[in-house]
OpenMM code with the backbone's topology and positions (N, CA, C; nanometers):
from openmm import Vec3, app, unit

residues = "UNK UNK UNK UNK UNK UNK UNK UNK UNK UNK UNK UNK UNK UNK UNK UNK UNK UNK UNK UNK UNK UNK UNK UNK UNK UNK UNK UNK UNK UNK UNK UNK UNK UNK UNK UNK UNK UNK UNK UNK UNK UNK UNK UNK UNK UNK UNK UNK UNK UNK UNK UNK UNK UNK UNK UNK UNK UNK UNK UNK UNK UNK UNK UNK UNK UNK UNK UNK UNK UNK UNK UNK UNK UNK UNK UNK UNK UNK UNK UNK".split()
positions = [
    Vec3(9.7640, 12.5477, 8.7854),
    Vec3(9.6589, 12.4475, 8.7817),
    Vec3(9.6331, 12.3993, 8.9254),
    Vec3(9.5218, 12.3440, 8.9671),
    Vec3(9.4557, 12.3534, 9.0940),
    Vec3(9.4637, 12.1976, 9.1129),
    Vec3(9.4567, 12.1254, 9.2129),
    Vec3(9.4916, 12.0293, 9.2811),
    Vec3(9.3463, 11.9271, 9.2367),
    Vec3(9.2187, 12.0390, 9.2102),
    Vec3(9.0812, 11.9628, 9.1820),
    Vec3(9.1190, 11.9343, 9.0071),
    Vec3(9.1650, 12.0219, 8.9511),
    Vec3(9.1679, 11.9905, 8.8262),
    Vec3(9.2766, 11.8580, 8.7804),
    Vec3(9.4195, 11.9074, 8.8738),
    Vec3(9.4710, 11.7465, 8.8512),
    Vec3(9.4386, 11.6128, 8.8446),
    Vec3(9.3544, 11.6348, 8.9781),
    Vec3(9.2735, 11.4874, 9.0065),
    Vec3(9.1624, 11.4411, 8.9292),
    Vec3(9.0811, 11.5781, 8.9275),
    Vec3(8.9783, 11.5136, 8.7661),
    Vec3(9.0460, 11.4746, 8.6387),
    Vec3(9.1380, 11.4824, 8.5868),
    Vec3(9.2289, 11.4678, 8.4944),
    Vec3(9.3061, 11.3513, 8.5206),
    Vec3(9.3448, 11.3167, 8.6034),
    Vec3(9.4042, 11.1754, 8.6161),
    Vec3(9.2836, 11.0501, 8.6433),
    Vec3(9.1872, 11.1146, 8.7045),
    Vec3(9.0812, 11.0250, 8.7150),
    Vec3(9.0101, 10.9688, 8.5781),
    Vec3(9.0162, 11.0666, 8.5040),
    Vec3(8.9385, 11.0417, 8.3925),
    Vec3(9.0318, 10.9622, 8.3330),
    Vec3(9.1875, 10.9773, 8.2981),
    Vec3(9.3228, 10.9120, 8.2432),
    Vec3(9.2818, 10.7820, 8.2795),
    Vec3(9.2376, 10.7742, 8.4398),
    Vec3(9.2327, 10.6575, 8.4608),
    Vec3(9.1385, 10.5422, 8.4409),
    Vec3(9.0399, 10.6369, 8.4079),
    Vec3(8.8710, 10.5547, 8.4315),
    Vec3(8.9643, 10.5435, 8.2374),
    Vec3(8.9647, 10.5630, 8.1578),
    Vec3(8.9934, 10.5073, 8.0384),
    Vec3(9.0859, 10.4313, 8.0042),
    Vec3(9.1356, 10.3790, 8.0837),
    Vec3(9.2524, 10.2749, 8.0505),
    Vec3(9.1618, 10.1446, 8.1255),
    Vec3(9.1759, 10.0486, 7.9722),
    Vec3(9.1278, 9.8585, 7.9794),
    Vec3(9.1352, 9.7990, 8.1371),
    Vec3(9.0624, 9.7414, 8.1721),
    Vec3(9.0538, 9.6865, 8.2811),
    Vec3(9.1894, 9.5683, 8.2675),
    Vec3(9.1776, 9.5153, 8.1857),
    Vec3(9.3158, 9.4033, 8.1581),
    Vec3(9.4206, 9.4932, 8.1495),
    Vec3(9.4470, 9.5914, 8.1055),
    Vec3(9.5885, 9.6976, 8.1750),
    Vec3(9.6092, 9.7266, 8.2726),
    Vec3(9.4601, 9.7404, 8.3124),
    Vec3(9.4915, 9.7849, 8.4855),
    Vec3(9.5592, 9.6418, 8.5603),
    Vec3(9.4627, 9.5659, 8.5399),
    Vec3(9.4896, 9.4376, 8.6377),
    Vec3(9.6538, 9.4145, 8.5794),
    Vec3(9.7220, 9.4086, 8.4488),
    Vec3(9.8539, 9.3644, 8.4500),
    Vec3(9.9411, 9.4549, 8.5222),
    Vec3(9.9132, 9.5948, 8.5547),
    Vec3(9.9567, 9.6967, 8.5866),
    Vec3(9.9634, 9.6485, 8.7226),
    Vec3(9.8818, 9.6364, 8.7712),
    Vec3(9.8130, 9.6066, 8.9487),
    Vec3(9.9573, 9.4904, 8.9971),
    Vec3(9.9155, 9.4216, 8.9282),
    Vec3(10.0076, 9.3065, 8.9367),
    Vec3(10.1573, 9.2795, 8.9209),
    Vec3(10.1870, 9.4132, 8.8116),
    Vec3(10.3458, 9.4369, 8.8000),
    Vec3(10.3859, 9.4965, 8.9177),
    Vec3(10.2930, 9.6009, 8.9999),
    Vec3(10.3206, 9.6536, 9.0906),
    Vec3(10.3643, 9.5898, 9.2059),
    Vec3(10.2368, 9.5084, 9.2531),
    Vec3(10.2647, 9.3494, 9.3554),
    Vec3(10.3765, 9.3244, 9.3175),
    Vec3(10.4505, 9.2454, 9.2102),
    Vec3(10.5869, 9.2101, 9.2241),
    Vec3(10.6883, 9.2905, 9.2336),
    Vec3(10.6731, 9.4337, 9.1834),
    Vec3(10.7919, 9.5009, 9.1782),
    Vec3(10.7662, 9.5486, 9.3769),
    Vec3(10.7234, 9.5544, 9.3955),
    Vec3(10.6741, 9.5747, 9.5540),
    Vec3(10.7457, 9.4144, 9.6642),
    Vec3(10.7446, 9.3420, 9.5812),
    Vec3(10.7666, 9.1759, 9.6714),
    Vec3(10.9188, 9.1811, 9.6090),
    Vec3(10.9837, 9.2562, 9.4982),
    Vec3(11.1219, 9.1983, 9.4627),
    Vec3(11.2030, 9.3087, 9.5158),
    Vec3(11.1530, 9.4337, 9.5537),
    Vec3(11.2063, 9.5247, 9.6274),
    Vec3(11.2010, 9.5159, 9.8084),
    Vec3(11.1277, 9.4434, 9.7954),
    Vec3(11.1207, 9.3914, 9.9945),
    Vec3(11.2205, 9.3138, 10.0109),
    Vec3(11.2194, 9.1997, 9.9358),
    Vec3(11.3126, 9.0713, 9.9113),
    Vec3(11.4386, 9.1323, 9.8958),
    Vec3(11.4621, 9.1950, 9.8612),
    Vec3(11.6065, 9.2948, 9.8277),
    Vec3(11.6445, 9.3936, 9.9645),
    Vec3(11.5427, 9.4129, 9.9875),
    Vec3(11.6024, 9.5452, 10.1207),
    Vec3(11.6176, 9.4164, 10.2261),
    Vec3(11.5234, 9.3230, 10.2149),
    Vec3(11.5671, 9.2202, 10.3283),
    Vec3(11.7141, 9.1999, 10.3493),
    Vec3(11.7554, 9.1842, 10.2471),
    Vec3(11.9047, 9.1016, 10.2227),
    Vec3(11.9792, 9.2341, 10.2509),
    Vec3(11.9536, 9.3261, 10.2472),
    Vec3(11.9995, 9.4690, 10.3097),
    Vec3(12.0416, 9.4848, 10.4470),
    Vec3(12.1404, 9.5101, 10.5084),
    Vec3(12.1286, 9.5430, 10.6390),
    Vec3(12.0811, 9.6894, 10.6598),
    Vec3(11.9771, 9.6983, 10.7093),
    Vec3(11.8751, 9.8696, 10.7279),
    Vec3(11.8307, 9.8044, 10.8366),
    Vec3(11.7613, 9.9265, 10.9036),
    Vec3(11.6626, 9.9100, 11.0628),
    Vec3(11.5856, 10.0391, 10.9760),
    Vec3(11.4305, 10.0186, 11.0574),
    Vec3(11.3329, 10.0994, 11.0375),
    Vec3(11.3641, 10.2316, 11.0701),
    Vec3(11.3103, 10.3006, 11.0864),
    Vec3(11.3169, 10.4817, 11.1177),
    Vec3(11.2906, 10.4570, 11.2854),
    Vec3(11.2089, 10.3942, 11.3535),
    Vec3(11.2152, 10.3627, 11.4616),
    Vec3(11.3088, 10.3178, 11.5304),
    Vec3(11.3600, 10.2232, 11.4851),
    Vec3(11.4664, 10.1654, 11.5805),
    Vec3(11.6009, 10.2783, 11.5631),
    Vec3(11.5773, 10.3451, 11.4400),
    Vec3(11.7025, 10.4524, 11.4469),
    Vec3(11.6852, 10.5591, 11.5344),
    Vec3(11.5631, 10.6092, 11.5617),
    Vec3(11.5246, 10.6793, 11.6367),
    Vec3(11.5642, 10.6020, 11.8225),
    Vec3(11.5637, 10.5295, 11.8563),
    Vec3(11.5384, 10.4622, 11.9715),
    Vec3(11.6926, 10.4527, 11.9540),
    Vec3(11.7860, 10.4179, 11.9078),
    Vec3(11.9081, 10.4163, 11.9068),
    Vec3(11.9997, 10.5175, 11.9206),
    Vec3(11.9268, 10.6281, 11.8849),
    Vec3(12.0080, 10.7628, 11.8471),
    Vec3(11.9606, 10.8355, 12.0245),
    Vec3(11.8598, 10.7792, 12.0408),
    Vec3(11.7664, 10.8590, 12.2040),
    Vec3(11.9114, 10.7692, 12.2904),
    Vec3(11.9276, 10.6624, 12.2695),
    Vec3(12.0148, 10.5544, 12.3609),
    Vec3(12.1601, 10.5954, 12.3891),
    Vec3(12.1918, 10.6625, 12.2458),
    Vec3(12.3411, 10.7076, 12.2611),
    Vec3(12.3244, 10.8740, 12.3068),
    Vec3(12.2377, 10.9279, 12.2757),
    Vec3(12.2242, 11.0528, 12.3396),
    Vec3(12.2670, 11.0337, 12.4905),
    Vec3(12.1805, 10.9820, 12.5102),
    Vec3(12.1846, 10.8965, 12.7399),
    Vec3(12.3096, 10.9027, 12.7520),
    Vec3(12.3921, 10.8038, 12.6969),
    Vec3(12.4919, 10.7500, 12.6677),
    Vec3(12.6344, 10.8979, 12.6852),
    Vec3(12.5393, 10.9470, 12.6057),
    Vec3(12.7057, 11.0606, 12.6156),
    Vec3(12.6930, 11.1150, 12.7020),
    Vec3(12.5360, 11.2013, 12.7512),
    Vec3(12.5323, 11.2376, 12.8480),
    Vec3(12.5814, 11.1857, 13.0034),
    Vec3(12.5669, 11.0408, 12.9721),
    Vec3(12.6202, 10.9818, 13.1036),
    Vec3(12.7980, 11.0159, 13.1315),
    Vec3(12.8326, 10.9872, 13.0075),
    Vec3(12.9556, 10.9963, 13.0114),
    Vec3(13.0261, 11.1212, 13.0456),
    Vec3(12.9646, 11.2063, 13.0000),
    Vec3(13.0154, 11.4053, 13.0262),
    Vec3(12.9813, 11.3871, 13.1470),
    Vec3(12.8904, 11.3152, 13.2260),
    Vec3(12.8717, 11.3709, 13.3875),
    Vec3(13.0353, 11.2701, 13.4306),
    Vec3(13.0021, 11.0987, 13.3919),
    Vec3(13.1293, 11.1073, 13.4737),
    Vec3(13.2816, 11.1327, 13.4541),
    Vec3(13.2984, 11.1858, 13.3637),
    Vec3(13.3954, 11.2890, 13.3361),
    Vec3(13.4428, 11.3949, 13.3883),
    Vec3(13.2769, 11.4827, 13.4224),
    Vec3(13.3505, 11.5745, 13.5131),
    Vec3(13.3386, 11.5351, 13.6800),
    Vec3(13.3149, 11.3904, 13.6708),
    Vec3(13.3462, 11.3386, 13.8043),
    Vec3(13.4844, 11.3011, 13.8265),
    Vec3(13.5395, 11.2491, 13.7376),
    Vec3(13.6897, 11.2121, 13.7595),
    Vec3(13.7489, 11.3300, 13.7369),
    Vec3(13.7170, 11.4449, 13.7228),
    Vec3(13.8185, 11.5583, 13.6730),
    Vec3(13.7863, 11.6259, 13.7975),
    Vec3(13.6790, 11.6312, 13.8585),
    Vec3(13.6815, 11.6762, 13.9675),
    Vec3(13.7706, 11.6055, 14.0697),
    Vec3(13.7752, 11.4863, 14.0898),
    Vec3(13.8513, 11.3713, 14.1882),
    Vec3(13.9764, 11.4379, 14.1407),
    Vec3(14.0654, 11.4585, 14.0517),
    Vec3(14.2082, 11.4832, 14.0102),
    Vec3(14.1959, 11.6228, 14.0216),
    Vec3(14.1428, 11.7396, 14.0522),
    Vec3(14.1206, 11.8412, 14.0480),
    Vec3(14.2380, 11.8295, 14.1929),
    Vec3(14.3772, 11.9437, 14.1500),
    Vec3(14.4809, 11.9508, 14.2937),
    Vec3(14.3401, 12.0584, 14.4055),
    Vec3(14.3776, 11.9875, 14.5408),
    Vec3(14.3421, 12.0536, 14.6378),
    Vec3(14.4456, 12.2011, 14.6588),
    Vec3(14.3699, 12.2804, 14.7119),
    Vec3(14.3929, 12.3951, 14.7917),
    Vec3(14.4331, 12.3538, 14.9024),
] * unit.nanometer
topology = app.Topology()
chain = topology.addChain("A")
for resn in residues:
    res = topology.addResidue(resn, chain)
    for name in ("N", "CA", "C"):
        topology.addAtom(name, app.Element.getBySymbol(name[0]), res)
């Protein structure tokens, strides 16, 4: 089945369902949308961004560290 036929088919599903279903529908949504925010709030999460910007930070981070690593291994490295 084709992606045009789904959508005419749900459209029509949809154009026939009561306007007062829709609107209670509309509206269950709004809250289930405001009691699931309210909930992740109380969540400790960070966005996809800041994980991203965090993960770039510790990347730096190690990299810095492998250089001075092989700076002190060079310093202890016995002379010839």
């Amino acid at each position: 089945m084709d992606a045009k036929k789904i959508e005419d088919i749900a459209r029509q599903i949809n154009d026939s369902i009561p306007s007062g279903v829709k609107d209670f529908a509309d509206g269950m949504e709004q809250r289930i949308k405001q009691i699931l925010q309210q909930q992740l709030n109380k969540l400790d999460v960070v966005t996809r961004e800041e994980m991203d910007v965090q993960q770039q930070l510790l990347l730096r981070l190690r990299q810095r560290v492998e250089q001075l690593e092989e700076q002190v291994a060079a310093y202890h490295k016995p002379q010839d």
